[in-house]
PyMOL Python script that loads the backbone (N, CA, C, O; Angstrom):
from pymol import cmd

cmd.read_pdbstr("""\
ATOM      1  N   UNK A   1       0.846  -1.148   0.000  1.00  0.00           N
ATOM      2  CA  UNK A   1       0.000   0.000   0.000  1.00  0.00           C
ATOM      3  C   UNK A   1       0.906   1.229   0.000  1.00  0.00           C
ATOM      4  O   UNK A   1       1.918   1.297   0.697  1.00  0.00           O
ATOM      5  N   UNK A   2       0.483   2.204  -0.826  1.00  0.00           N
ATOM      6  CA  UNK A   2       1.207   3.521  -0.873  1.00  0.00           C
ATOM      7  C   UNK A   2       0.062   4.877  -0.529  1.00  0.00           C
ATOM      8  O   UNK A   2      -1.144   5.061  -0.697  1.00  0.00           O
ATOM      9  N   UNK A   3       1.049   5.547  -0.040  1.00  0.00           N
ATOM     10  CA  UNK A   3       0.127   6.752  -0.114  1.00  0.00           C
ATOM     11  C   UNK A   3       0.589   7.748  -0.672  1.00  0.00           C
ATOM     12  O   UNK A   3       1.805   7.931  -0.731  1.00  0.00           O
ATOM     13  N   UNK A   4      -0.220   8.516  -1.148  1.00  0.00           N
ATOM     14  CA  UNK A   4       0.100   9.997  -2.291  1.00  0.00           C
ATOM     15  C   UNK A   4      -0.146  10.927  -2.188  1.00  0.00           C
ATOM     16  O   UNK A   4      -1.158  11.275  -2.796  1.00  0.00           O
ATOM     17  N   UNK A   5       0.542  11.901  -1.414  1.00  0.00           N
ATOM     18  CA  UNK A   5       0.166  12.959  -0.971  1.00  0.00           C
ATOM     19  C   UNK A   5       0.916  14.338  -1.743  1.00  0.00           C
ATOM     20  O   UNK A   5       2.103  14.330  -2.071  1.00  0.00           O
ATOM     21  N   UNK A   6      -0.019  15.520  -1.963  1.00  0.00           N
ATOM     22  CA  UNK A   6       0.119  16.661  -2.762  1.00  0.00           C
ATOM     23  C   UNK A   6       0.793  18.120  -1.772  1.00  0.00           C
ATOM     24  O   UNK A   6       1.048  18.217  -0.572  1.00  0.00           O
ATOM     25  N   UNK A   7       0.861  18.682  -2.425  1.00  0.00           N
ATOM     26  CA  UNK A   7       0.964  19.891  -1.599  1.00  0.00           C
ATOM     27  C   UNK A   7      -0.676  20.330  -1.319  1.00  0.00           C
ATOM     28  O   UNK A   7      -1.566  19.702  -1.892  1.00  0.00           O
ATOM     29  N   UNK A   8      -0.977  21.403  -0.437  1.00  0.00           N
ATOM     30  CA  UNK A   8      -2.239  21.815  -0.231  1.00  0.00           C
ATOM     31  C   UNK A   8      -2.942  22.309  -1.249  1.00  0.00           C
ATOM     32  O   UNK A   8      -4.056  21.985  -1.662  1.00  0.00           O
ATOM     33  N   UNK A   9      -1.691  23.670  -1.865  1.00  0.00           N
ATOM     34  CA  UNK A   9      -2.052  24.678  -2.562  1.00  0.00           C
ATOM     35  C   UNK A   9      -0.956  24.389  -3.943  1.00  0.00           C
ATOM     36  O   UNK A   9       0.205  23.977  -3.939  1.00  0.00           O
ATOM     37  N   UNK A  10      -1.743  24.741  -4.943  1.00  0.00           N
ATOM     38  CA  UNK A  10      -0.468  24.526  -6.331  1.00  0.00           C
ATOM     39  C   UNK A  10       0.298  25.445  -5.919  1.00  0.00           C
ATOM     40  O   UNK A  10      -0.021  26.046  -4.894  1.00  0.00           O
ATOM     41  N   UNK A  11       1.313  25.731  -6.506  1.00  0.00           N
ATOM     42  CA  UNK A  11       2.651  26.971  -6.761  1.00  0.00           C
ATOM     43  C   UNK A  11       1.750  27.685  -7.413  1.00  0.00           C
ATOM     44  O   UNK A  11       0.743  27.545  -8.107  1.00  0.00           O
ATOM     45  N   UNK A  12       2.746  28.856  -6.766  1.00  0.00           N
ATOM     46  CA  UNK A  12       2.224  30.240  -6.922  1.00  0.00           C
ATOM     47  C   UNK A  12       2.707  31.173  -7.721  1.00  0.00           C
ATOM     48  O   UNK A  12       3.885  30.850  -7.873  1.00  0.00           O
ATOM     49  N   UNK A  13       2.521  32.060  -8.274  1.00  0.00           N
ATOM     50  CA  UNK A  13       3.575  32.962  -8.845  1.00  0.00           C
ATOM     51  C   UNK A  13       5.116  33.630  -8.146  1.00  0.00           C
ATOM     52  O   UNK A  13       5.100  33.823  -6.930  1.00  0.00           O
ATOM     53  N   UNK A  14       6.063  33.877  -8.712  1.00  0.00           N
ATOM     54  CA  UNK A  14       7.382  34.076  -8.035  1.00  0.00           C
ATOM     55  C   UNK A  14       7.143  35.624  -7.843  1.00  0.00           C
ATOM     56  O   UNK A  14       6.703  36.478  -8.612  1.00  0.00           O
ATOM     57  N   UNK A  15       7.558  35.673  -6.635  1.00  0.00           N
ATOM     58  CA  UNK A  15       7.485  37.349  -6.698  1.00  0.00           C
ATOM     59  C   UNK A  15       7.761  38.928  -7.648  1.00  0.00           C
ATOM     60  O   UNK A  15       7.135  39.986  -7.709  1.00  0.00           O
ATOM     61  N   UNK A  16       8.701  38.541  -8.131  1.00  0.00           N
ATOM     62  CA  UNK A  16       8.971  39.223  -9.944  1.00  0.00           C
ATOM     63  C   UNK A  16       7.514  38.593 -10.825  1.00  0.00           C
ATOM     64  O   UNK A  16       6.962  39.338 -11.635  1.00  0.00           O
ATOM     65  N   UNK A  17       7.122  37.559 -10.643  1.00  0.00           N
ATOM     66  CA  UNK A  17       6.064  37.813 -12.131  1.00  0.00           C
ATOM     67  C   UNK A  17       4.701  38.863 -11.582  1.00  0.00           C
ATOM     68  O   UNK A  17       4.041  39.694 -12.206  1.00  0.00           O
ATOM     69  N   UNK A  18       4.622  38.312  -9.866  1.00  0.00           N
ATOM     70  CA  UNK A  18       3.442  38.828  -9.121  1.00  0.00           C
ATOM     71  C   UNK A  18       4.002  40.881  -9.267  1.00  0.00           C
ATOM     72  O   UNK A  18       3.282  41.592  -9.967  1.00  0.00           O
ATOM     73  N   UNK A  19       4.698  41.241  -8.868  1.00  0.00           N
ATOM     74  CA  UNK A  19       5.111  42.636  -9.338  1.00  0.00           C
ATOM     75  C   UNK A  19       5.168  43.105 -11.041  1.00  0.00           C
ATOM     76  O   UNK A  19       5.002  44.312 -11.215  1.00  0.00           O
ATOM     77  N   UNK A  20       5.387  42.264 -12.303  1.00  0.00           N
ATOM     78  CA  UNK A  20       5.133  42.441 -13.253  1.00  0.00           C
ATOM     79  C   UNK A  20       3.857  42.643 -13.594  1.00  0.00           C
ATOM     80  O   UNK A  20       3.458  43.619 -14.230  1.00  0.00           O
ATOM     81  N   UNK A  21       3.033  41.535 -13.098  1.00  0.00           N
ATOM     82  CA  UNK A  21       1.304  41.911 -13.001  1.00  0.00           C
ATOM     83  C   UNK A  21       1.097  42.863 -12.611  1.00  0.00           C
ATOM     84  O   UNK A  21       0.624  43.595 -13.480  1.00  0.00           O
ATOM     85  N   UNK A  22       1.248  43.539 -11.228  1.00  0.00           N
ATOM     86  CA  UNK A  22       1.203  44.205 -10.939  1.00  0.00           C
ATOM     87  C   UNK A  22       1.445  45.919 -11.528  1.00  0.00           C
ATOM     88  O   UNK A  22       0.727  46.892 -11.299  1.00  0.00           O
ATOM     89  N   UNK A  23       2.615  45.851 -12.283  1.00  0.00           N
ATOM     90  CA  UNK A  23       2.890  47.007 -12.864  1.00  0.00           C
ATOM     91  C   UNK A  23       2.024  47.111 -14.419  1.00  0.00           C
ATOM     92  O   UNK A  23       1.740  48.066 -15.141  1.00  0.00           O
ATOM     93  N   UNK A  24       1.837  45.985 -14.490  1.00  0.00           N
ATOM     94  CA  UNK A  24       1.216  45.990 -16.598  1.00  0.00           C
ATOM     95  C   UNK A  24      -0.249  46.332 -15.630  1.00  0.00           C
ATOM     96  O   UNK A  24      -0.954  47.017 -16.371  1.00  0.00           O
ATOM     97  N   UNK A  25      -0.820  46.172 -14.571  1.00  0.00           N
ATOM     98  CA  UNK A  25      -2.069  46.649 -14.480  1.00  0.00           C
ATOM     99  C   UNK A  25      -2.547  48.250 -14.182  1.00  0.00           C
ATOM    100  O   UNK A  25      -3.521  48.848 -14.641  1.00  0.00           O
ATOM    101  N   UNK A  26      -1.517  48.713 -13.258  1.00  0.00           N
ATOM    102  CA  UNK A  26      -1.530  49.762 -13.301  1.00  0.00           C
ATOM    103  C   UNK A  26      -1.000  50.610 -14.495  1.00  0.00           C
ATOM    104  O   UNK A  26      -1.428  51.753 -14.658  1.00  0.00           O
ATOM    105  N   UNK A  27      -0.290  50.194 -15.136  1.00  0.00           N
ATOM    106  CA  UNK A  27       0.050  51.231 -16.497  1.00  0.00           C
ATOM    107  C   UNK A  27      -1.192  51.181 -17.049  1.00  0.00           C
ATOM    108  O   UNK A  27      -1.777  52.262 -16.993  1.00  0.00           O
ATOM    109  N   UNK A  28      -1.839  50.226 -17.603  1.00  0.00           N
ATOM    110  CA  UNK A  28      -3.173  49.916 -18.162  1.00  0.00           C
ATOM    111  C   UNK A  28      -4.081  50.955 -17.511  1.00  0.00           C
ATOM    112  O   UNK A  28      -5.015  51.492 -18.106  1.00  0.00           O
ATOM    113  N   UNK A  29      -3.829  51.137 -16.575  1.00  0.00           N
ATOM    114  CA  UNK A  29      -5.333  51.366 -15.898  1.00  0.00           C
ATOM    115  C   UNK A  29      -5.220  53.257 -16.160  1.00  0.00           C
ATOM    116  O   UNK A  29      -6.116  54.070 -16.388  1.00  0.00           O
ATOM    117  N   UNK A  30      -3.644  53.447 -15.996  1.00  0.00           N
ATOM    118  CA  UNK A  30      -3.513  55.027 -16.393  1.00  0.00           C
ATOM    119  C   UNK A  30      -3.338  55.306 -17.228  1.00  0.00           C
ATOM    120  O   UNK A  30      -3.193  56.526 -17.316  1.00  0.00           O
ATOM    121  N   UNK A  31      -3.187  54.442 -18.624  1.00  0.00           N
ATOM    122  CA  UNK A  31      -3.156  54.700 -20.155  1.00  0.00           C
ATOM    123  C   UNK A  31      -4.705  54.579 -19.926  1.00  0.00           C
ATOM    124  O   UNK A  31      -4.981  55.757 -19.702  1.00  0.00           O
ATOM    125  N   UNK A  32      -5.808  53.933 -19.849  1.00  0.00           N
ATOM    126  CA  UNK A  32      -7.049  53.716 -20.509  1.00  0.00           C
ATOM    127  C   UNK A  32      -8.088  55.699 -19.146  1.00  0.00           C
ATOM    128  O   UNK A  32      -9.098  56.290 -19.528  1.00  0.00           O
ATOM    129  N   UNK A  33      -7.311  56.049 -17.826  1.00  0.00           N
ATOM    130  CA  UNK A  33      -7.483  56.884 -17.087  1.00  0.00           C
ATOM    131  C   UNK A  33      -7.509  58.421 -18.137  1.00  0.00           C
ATOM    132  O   UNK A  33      -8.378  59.284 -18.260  1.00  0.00           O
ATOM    133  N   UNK A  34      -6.336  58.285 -18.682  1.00  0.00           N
ATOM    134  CA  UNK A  34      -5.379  59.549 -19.348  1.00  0.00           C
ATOM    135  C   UNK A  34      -6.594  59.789 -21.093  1.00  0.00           C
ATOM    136  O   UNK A  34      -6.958  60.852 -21.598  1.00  0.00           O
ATOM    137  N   UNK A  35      -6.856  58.540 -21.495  1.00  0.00           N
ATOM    138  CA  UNK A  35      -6.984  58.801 -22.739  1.00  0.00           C
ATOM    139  C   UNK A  35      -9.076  59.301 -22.706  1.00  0.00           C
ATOM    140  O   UNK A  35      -9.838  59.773 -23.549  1.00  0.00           O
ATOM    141  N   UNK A  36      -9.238  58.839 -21.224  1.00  0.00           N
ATOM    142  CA  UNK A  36     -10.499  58.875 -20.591  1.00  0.00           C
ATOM    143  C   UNK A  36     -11.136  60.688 -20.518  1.00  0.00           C
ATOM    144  O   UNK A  36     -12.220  61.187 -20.819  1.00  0.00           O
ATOM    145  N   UNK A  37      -9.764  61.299 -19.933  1.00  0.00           N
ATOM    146  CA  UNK A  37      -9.675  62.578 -19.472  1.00  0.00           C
ATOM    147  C   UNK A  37      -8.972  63.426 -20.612  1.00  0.00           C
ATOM    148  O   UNK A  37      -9.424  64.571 -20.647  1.00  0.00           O
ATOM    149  N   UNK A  38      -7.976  63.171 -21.563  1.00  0.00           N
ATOM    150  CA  UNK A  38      -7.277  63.528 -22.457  1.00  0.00           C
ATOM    151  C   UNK A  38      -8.007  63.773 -24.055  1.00  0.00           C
ATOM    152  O   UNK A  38      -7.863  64.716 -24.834  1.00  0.00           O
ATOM    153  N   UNK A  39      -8.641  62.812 -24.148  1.00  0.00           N
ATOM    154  CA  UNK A  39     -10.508  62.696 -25.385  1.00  0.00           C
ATOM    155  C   UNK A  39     -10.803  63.957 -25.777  1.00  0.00           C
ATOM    156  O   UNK A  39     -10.679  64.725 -26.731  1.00  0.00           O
ATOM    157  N   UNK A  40     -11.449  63.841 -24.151  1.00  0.00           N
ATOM    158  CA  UNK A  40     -12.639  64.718 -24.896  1.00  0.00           C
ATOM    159  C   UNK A  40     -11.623  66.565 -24.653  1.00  0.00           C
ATOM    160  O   UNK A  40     -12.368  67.536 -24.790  1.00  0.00           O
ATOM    161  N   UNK A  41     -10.366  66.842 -24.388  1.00  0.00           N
ATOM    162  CA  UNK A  41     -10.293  68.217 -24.129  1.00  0.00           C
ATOM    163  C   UNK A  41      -9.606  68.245 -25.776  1.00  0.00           C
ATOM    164  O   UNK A  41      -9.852  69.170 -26.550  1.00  0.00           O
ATOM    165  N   UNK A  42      -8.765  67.130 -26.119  1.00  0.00           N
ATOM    166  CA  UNK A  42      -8.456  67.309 -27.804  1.00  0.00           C
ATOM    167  C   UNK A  42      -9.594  67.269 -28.790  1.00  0.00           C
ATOM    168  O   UNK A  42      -9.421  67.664 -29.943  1.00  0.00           O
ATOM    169  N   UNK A  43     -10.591  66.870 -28.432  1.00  0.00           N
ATOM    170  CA  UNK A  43     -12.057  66.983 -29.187  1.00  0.00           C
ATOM    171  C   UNK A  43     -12.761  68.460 -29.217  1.00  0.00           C
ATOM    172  O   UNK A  43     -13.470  69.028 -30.047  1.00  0.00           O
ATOM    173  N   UNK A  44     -12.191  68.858 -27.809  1.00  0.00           N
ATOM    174  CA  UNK A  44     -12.969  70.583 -27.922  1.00  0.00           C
ATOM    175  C   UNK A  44     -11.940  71.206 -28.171  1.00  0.00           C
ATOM    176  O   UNK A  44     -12.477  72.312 -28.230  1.00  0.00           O
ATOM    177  N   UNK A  45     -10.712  71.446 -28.402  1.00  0.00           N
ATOM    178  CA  UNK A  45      -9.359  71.702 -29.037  1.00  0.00           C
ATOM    179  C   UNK A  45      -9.838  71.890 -30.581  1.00  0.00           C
ATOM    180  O   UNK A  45      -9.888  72.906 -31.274  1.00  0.00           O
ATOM    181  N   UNK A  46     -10.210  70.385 -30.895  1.00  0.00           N
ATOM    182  CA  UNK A  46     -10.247  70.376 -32.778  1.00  0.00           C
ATOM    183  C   UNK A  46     -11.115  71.539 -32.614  1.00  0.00           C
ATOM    184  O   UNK A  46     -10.743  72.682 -32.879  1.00  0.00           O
ATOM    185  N   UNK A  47     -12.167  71.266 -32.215  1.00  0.00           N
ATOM    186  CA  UNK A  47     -13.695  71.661 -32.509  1.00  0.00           C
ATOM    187  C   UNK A  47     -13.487  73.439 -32.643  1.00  0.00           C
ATOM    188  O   UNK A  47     -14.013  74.211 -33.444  1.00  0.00           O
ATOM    189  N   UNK A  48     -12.406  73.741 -31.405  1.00  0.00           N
ATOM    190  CA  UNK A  48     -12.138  75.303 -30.985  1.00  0.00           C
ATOM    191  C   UNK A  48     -11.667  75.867 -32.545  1.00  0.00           C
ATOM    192  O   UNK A  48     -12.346  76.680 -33.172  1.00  0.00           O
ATOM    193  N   UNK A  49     -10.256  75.228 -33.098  1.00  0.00           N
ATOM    194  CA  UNK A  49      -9.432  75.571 -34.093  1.00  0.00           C
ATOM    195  C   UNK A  49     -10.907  75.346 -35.232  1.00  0.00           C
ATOM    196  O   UNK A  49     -11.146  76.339 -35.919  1.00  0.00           O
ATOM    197  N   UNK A  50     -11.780  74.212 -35.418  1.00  0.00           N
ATOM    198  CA  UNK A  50     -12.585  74.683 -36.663  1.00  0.00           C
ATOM    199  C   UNK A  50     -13.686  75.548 -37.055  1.00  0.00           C
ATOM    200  O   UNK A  50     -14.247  75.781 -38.126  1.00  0.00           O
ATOM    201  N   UNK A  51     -13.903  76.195 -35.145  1.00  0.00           N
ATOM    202  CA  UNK A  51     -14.717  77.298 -35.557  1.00  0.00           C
ATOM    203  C   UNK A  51     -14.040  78.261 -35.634  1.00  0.00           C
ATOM    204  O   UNK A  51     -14.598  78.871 -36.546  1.00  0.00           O
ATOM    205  N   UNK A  52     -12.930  79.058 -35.219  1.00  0.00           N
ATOM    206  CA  UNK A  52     -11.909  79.842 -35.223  1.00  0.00           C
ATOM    207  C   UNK A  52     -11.506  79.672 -36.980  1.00  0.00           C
ATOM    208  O   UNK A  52     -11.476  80.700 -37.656  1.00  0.00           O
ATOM    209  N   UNK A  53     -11.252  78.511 -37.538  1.00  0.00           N
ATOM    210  CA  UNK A  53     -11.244  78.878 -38.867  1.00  0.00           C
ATOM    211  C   UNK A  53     -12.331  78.661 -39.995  1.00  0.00           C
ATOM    212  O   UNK A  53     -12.129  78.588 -41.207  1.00  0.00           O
ATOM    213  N   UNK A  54     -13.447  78.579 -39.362  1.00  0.00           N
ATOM    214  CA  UNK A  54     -14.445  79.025 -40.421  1.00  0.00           C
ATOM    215  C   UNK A  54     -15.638  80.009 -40.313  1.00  0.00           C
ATOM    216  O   UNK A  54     -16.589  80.251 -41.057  1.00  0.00           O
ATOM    217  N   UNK A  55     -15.217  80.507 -39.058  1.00  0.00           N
ATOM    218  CA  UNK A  55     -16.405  81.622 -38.799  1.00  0.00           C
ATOM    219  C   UNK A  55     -16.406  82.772 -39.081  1.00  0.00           C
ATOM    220  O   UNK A  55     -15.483  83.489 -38.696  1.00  0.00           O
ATOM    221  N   UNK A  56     -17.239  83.169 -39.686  1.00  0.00           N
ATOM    222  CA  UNK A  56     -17.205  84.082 -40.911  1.00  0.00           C
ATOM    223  C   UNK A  56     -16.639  86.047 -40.633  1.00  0.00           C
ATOM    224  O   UNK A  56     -17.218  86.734 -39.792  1.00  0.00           O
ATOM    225  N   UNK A  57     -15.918  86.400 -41.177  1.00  0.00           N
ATOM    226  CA  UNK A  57     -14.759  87.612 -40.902  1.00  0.00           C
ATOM    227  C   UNK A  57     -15.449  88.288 -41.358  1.00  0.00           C
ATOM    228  O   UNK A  57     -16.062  87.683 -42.237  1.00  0.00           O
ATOM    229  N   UNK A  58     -15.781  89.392 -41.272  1.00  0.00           N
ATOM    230  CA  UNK A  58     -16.672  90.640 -41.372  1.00  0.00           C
ATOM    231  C   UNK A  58     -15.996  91.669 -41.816  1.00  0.00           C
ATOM    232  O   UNK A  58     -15.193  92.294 -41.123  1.00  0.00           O
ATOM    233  N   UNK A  59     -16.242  91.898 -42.885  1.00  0.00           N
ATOM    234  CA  UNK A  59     -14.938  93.453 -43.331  1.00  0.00           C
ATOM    235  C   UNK A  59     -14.707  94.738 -42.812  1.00  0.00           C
ATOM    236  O   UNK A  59     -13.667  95.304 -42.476  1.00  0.00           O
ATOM    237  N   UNK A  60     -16.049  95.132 -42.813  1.00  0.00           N
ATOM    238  CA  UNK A  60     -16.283  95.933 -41.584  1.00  0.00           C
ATOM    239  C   UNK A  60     -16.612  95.658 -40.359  1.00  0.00           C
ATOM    240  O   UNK A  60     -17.774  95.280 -40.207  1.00  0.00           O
ATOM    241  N   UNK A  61     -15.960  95.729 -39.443  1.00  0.00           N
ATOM    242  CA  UNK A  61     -16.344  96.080 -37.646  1.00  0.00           C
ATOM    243  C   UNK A  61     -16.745  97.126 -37.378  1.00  0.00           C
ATOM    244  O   UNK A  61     -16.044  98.133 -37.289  1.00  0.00           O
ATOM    245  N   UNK A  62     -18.488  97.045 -37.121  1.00  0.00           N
ATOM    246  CA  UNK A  62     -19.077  98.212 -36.075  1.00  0.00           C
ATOM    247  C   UNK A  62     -17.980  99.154 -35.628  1.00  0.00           C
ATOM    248  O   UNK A  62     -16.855  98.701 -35.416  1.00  0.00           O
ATOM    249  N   UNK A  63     -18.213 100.282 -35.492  1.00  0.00           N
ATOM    250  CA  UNK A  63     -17.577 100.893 -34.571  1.00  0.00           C
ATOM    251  C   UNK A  63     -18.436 101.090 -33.286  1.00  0.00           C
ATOM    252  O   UNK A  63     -19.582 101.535 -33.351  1.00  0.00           O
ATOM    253  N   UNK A  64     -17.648 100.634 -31.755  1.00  0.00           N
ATOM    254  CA  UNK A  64     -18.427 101.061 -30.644  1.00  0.00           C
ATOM    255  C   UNK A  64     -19.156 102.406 -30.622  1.00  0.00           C
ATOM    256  O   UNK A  64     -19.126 103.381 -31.374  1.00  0.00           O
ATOM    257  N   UNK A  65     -19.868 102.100 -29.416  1.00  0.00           N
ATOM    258  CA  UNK A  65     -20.913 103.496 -29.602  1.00  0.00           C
ATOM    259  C   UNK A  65     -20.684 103.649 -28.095  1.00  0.00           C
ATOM    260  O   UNK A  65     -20.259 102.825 -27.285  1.00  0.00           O
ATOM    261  N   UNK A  66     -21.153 105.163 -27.897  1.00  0.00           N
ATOM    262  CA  UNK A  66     -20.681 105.537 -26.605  1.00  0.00           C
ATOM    263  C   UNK A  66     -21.998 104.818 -25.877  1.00  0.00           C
ATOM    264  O   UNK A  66     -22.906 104.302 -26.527  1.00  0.00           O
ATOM    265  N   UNK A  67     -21.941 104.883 -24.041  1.00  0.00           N
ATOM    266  CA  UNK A  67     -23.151 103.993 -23.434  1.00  0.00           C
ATOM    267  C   UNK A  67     -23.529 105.359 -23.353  1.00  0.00           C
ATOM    268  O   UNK A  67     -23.095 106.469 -23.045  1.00  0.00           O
ATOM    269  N   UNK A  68     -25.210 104.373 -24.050  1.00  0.00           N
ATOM    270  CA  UNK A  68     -26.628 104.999 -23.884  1.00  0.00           C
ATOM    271  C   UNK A  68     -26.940 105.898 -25.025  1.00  0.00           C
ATOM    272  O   UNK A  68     -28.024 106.481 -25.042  1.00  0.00           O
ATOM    273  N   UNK A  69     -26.120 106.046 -25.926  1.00  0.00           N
ATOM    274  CA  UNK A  69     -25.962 105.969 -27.462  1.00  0.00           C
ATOM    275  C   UNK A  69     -26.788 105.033 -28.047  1.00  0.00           C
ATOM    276  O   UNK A  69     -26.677 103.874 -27.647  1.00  0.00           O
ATOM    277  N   UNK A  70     -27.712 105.324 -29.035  1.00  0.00           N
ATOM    278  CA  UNK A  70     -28.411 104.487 -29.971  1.00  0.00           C
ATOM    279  C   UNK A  70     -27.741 104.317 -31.412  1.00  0.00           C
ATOM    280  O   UNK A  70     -27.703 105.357 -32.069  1.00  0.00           O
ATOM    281  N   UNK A  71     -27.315 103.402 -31.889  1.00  0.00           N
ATOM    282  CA  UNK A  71     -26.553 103.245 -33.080  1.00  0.00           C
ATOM    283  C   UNK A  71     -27.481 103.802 -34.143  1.00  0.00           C
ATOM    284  O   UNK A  71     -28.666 104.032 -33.903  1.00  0.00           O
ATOM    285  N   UNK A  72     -26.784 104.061 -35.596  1.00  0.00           N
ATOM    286  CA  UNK A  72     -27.850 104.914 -36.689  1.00  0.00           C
ATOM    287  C   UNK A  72     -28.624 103.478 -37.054  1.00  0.00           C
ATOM    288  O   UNK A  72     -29.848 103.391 -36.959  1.00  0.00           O
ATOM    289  N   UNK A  73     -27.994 102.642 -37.375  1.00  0.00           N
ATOM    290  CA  UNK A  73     -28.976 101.442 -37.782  1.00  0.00           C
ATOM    291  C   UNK A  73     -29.408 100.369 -37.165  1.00  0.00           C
ATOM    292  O   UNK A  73     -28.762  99.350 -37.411  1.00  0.00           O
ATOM    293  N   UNK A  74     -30.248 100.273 -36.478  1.00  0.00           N
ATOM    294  CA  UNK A  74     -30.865  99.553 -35.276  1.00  0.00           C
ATOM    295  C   UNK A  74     -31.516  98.371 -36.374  1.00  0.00           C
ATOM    296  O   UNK A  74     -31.948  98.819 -37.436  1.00  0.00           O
ATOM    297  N   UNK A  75     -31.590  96.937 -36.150  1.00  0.00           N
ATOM    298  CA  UNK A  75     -32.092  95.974 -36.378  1.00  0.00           C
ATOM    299  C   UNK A  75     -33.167  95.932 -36.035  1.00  0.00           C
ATOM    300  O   UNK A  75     -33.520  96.010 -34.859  1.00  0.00           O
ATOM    301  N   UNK A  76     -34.011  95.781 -37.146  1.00  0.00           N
ATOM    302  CA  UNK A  76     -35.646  95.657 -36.797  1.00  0.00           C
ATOM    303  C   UNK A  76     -35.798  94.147 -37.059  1.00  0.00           C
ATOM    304  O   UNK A  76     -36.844  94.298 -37.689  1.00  0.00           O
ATOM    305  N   UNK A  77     -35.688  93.366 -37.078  1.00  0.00           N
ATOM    306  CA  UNK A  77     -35.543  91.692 -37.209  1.00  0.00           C
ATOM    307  C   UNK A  77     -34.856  90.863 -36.382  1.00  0.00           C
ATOM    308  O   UNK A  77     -34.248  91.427 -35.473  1.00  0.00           O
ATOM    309  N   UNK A  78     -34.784  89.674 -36.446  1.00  0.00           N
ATOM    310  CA  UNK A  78     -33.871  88.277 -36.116  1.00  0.00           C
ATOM    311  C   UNK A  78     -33.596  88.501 -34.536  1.00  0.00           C
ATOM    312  O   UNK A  78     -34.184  89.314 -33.823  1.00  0.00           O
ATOM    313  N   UNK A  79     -32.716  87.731 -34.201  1.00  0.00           N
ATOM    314  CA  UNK A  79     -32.866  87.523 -32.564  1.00  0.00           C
ATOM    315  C   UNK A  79     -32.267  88.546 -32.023  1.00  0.00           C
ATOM    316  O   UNK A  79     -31.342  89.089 -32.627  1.00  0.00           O
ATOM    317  N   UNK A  80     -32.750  89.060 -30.601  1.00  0.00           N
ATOM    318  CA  UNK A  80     -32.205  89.974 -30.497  1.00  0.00           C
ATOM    319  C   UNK A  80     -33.156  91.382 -30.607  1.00  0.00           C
ATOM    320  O   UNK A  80     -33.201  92.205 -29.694  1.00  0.00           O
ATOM    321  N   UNK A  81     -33.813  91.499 -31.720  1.00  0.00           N
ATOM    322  CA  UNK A  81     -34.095  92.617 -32.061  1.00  0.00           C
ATOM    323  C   UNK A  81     -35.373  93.376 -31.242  1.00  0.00           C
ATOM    324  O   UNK A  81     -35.889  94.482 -31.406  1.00  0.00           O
ATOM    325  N   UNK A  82     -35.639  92.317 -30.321  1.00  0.00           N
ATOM    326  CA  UNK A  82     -36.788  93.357 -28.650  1.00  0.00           C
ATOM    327  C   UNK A  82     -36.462  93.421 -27.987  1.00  0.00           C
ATOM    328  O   UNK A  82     -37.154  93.153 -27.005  1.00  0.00           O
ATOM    329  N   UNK A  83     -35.020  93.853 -27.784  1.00  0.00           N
ATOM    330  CA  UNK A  83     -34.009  93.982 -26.538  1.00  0.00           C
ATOM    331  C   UNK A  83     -33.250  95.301 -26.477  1.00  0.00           C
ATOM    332  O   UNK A  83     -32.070  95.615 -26.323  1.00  0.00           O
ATOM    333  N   UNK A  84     -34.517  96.011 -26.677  1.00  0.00           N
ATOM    334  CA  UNK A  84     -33.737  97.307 -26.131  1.00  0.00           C
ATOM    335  C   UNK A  84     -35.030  98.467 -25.206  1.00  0.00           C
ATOM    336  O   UNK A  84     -34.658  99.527 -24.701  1.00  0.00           O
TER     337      UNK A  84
END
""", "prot")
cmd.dss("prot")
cmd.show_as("cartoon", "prot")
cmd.util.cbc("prot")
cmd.orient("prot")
């Protein structure tokens, strides 16, 4: 008669692979953190630069008017125009 006995628990990871895990999870977690928070401010970045270059340049600029001055051509239309 024989008997056959195991360890309790299998082997475990060696302390270098358990710290390698360790580090590939946290890089992960602040590459997927960064690109989370980093998105959307290069999205309103683009968005800034394509209204900045297509919104429409006006040849003439108003000249200010002194306060409480009524300009000669007052807008009788579009938004805006029952606000005075």
């Amino acid at each position: 008669m024989s008997v056959e006995t195991t360890a309790s628990r299998p082997a475990g990871k060696s302390a270098a692979a358990a710290a390698i895990g360790v580090l590939t999870t946290l890089v992960l977690f602040v590459v997927v953190i960064l690109a989370f928070v980093v998105a959307p401010l290069l999205l309103l970045a683009a968005a800034l630069a394509v209204y900045l270059v297509l919104r429409p340049t006006s040849e003439s600029t108003p000249t200010p008017t002194a306060v409480g001055v009524a300009p000669t051509a007052t807008a009788t239309h579009g938004f805006g125009s029952g606000v005075r």
